[in-house]
C-alpha positions as CSV (number, residue, x, y, z in Angstrom):
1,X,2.7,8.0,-34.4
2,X,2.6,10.9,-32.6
3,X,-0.5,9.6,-30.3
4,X,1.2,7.2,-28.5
5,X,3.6,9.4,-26.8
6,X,0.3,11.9,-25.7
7,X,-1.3,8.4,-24.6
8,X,1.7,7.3,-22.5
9,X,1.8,10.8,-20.7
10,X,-1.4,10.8,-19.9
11,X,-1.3,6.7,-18.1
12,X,2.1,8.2,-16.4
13,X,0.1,10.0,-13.3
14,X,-2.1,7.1,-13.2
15,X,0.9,4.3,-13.0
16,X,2.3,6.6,-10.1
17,X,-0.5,6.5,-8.3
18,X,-1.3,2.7,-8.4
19,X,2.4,2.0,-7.3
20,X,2.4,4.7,-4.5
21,X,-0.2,3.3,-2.9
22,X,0.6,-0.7,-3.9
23,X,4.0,0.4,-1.9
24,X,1.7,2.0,0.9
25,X,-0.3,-0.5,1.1
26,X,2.6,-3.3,1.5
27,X,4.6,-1.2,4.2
28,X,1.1,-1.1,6.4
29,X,0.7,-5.0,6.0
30,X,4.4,-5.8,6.7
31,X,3.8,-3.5,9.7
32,X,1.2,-5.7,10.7
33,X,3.3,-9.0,10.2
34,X,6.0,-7.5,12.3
35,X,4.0,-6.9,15.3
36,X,1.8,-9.7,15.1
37,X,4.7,-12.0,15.0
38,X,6.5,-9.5,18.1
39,X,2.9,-9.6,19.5
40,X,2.4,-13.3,19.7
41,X,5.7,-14.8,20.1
42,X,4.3,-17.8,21.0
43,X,5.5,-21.4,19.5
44,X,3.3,-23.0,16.7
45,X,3.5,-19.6,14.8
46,X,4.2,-20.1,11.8
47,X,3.6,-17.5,9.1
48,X,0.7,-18.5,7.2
49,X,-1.3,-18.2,10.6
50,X,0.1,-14.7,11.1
51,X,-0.8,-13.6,7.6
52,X,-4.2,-15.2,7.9
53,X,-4.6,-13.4,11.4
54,X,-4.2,-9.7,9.7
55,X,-5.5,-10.5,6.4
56,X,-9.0,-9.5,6.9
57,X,-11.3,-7.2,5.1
58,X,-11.3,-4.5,8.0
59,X,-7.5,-4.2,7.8
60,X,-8.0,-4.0,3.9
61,X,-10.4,-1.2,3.9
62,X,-7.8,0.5,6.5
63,X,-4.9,0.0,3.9
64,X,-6.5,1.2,1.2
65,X,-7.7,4.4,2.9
66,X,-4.5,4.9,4.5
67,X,-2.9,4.8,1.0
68,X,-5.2,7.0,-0.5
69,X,-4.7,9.6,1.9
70,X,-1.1,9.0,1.7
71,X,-0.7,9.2,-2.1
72,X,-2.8,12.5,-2.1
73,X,-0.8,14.0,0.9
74,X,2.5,13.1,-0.9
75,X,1.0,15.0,-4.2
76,X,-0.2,18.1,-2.5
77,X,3.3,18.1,-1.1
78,X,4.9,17.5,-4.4
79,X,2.8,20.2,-6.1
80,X,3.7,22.5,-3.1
81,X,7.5,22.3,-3.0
């Protein structure tokens, strides 16, 4: 019994970090709706050609990165203050 509390302590860090960067990684691709759709104003938008326009595997590669920079910035920071 006393294993799963060590077990649940040690997935903790890890759950952080995948929902750090999950949240990361949504705030850079509803960045990218907002100004594609400020961008492009034009009529006939319609959202699923906006999020097929910035859903790409260049702009993937960029969110991920980002959010991996990010999350380890944020916990150099946390460990620091």
């Amino acid at each position: 019994m006393t294993e799963e509390p060590a077990r649940r302590r040690r997935l903790a860090p890890l759950w952080r970090g995948v929902i750090e960067t999950g949240f990361i990684i949504f705030l850079f691709y509803s960045n990218l709706l907002m100004g594609e759709f400020t961008r492009a104003n034009g009529t006939g938008k319609s959202l699923a050609t906006a999020l097929a326009d910035i859903a790409t595997p260049t702009n993937f590669a960029i969110a991920v990165i980002s959010a991996l920079v990010g999350y380890a910035v944020v916990e150099f920071l946390r460990k620091r203050v």
